[in-house]
C-alpha positions in Angstrom: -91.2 13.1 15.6 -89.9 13.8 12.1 -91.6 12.5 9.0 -90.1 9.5 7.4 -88.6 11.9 4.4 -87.6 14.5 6.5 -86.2 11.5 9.1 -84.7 9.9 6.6 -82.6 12.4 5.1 -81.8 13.4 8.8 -80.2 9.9 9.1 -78.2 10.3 5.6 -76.6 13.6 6.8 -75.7 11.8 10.4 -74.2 8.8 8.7 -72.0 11.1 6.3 -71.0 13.5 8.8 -69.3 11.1 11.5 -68.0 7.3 10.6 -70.0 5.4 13.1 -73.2 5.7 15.2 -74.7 3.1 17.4 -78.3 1.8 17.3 -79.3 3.9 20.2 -77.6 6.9 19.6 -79.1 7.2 16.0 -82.8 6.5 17.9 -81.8 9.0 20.3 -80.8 12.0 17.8 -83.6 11.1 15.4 -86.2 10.9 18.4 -87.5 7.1 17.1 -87.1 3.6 18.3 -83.7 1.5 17.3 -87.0 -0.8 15.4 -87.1 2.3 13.3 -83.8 2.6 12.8 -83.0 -0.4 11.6 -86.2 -0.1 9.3 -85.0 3.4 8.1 -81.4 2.0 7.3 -83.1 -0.8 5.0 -85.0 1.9 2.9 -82.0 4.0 2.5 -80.3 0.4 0.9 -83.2 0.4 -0.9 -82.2 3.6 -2.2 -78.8 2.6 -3.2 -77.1 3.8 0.2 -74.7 1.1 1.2 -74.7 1.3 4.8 -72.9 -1.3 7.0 -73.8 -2.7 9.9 -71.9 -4.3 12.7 -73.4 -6.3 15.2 -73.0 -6.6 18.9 -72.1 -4.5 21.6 -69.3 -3.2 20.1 -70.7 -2.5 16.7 -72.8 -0.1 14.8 -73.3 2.0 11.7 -71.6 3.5 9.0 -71.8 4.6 5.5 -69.8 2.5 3.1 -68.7 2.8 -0.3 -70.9 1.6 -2.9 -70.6 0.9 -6.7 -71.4 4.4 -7.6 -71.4 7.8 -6.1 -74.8 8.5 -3.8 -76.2 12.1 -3.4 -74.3 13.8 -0.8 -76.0 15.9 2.1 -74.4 19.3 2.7 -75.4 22.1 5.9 -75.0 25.7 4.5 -71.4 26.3 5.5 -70.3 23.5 3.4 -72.1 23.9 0.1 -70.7 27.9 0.3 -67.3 26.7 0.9 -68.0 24.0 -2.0 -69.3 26.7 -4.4 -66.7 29.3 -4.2 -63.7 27.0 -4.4 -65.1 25.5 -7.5 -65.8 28.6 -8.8 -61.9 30.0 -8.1 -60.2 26.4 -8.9 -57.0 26.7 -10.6 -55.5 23.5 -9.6 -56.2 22.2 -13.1 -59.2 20.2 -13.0 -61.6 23.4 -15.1 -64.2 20.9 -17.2 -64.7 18.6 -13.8 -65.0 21.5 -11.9 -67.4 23.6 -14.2 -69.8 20.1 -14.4 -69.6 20.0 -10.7 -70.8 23.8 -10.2 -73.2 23.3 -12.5 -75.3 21.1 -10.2 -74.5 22.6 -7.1 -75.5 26.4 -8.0 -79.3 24.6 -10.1 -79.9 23.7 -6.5 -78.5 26.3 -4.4 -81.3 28.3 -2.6 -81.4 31.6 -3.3 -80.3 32.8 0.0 -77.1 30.6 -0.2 -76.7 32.0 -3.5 -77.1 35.6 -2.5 -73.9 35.0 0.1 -72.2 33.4 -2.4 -72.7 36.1 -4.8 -71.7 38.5 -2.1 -68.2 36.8 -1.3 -67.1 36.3 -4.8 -68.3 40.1 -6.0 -65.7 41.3 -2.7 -63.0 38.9 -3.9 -60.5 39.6 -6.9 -58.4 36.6 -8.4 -55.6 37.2 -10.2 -55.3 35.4 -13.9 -53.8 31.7 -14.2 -51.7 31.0 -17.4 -50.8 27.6 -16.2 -51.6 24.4 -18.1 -54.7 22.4 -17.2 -54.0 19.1 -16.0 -56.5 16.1 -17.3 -58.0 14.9 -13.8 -57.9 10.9 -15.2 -53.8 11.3 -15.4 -54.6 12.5 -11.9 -56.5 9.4 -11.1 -54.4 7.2 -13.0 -51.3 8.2 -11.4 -53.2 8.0 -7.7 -54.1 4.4 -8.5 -50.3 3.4 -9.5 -48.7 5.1 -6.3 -51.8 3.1 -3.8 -51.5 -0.2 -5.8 -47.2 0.5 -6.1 -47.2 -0.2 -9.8 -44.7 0.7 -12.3 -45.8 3.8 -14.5 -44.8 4.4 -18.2 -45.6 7.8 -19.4 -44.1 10.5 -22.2 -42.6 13.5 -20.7 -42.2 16.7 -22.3 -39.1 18.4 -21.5 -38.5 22.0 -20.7 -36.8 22.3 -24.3 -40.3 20.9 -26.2 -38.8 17.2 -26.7 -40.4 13.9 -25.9 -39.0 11.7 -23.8 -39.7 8.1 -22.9 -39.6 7.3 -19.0 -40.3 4.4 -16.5 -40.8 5.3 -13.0 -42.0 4.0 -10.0 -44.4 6.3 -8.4 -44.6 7.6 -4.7 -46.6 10.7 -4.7 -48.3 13.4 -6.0 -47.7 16.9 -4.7 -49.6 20.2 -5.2 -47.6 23.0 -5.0 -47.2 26.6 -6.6 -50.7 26.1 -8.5 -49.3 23.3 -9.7 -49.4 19.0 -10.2 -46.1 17.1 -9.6 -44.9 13.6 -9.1 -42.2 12.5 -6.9 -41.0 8.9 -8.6 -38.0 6.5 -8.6 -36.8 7.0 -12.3 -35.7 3.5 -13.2 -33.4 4.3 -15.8 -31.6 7.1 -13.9 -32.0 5.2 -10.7 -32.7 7.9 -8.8 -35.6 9.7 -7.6 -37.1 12.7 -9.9 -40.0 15.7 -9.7 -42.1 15.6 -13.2 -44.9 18.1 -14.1 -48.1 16.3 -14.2 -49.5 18.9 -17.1 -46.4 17.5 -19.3 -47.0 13.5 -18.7 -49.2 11.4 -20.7 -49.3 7.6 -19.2 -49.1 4.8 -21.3 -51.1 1.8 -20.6 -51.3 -1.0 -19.2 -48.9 -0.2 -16.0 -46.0 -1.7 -15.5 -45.2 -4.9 -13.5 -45.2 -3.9 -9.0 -42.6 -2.4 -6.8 -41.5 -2.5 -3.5 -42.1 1.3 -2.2 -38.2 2.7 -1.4 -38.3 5.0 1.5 -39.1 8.9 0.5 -36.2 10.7 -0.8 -37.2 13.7 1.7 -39.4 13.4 5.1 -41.6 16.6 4.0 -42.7 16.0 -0.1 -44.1 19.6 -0.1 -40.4 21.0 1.1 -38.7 18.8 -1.5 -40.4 19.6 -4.3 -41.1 23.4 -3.7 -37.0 23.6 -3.0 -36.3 21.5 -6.3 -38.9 23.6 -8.2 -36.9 27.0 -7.2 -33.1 25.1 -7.9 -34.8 24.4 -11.1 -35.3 27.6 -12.4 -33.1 29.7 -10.6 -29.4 30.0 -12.2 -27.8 32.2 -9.9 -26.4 30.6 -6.5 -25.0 32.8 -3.6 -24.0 32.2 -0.3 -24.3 35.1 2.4 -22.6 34.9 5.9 -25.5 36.4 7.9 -24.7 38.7 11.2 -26.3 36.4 14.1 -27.0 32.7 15.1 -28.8 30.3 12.9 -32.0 29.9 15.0 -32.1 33.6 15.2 -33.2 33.8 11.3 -34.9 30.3 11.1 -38.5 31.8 11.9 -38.0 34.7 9.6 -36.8 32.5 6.7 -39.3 32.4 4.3 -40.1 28.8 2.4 -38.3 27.8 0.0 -35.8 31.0 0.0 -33.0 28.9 1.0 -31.0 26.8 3.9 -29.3 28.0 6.8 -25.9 26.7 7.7 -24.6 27.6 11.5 -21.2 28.8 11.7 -20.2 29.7 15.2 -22.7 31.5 17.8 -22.4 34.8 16.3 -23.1 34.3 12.3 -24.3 31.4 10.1 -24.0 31.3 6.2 -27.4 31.2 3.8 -27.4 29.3 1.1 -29.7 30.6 -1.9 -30.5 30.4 -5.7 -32.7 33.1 -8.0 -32.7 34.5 -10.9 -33.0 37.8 -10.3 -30.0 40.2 -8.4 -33.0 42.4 -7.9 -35.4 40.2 -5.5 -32.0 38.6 -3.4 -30.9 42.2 -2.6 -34.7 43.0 -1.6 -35.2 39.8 0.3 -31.1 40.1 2.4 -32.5 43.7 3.3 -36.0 42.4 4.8 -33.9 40.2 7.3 -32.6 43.5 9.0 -29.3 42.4 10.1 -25.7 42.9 8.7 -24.3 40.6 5.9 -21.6 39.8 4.4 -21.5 38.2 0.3 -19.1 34.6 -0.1 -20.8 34.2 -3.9 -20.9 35.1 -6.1 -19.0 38.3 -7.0 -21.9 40.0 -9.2 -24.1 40.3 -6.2 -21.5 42.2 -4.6 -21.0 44.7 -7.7 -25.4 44.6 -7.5 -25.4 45.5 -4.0 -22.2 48.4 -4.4 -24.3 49.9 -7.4 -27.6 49.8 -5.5 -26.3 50.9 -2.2 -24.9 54.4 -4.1 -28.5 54.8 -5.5 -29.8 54.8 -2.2 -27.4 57.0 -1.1 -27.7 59.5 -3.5 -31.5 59.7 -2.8 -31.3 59.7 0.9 -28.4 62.6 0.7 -29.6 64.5 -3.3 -27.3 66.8 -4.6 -28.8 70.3 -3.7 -30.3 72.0 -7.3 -28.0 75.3 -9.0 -29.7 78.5 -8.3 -31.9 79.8 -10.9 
């Protein structure tokens, strides 16, 4: 039978690891009586743990949320997992994330900290420029899409300016190492993708909404998609060599769409900014092509195509 510390903090890491455990089936992992149980649970309340419990044949325990955050229990696998991704986050949230480390590695043990150590030392990550994002816009944003309030913020524009907006707000998406929300604009009435790192709400929120259905059924799709149209100013069109569904597994996300012609070809729909990467990316789908728009990729491809040729068939070199 385990001591009462050592039982006790058994019973803390069952209650966080699954919603709800019986009477008996706590008595039976922990090797006591359901007396003891019920005698444990009081001392962990005592502690400040808020766990619930539900009478009856039907009910049980659970951990609950309490006024303030209670120390959490964590097996090995977790608190490495925990450790490297705060010590490789780039999602914005740096002074949270450094505070949170901070803890975690003054009570690592050593040999946690030795595979830790270890994995990061074989890893290489590659420099983030991106703007930090302050996590309480994060949280204050979170609160006004659950509670479907109104939110007033500044937005910075992509040319420096301010702007003034009201929105109502449905979502927050993370995607390209970056914060966005999806939101009704009010003014525009329509819906709109703003850069968290460039919003700064205003407070108090603004009066409820009535949540509109979501402009897109995938949020990661529509905002990856509207991120590329965003900054890509060159639009083409290529009639592909082959069926739709035969390219719709090798389209990569957020490329482009695929329209379906007839059973033999289908036209892809694209935007870039670079003649360069299009050419690379219509030659990784291995089939033949044909360019609708615009007339500059075909000029791109004629000039490219001749420099391929020339290396594949080079001029032989004068005697010497």
């Amino acid at each position: 039978m385990l001591e009462t510390s050592a039982r006790l903090l058994r019973l803390l890491s069952l209650l966080q690891a699954t919603r709800e455990w019986t009477g008996p089936q706590l008595a039976d992992r922990l090797g006591v009586s359901t007396r003891t149980v019920r005698k444990d649970v009081e001392r962990l309340r005592e502690l400040g743990y808020p766990v619930n419990a539900q009478p009856g044949a039907a009910g049980g325990y659970r951990l609950g949320a309490g006024a303030r955050m209670p120390p959490l229990l964590l097996d090995d696998e977790e608190a490495v997992a925990i450790v490297v991704g705060l010590r490789t986050a780039t999602g914005g949230l740096e002074e949270s994330s450094l505070r949170a480390l901070t803890k975690l590695e003054h009570v690592l043990p050593s040999r946690l900290r030795h595979r830790v150590t270890t994995l990061q030392a074989a890893t290489v990550a590659a420099p983030d420029h991106r703007a930090p994002v302050d996590p309480g816009v994060l949280t204050t944003i979170a609160a006004a899409c659950r509670d479907h309030e109104r939110l007033r913020f500044d937005y910075q524009r992509h040319d420096g300016t301010t702007t003034r907006r009201d929105a109502e707000p449905h979502r927050l998406v993370h995607a390209r190492g970056r914060w966005y929300l999806v939101a009704w604009d009010t003014a525009r009435t329509d819906w709109r993708t703003y850069r968290v790192d460039r919003l700064a709400p205003r407070t108090p929120n603004g009066p409820r909404f009535t949540p509109r259905e979501a402009p897109h059924p995938d949020l990661a799709t529509y905002v990856t998609d509207g991120v590329n149209t965003a900054y890509q100013r060159i639009r083409a069109t290529i009639r592909l060599h082959g069926p739709a569904q035969h390219f719709t597994d090798h389209l990569a996300p957020g490329w482009g769409t695929l329209e379906a012609v007839d059973e033999h070809s289908c036209l892809f729909h694209t935007a870039t900014d670079s003649l360069d990467l299009l050419a690379l990316y219509l030659g990784m789908l291995r089939t033949d092509f044909d360019v609708v728009t615009p007339p500059e990729l075909t000029h791109h491809l004629r000039t490219l195509g001749h420099r391929y040729l020339r290396a594949a068939d080079p001029a032989p070199e004068p005697p010497t």
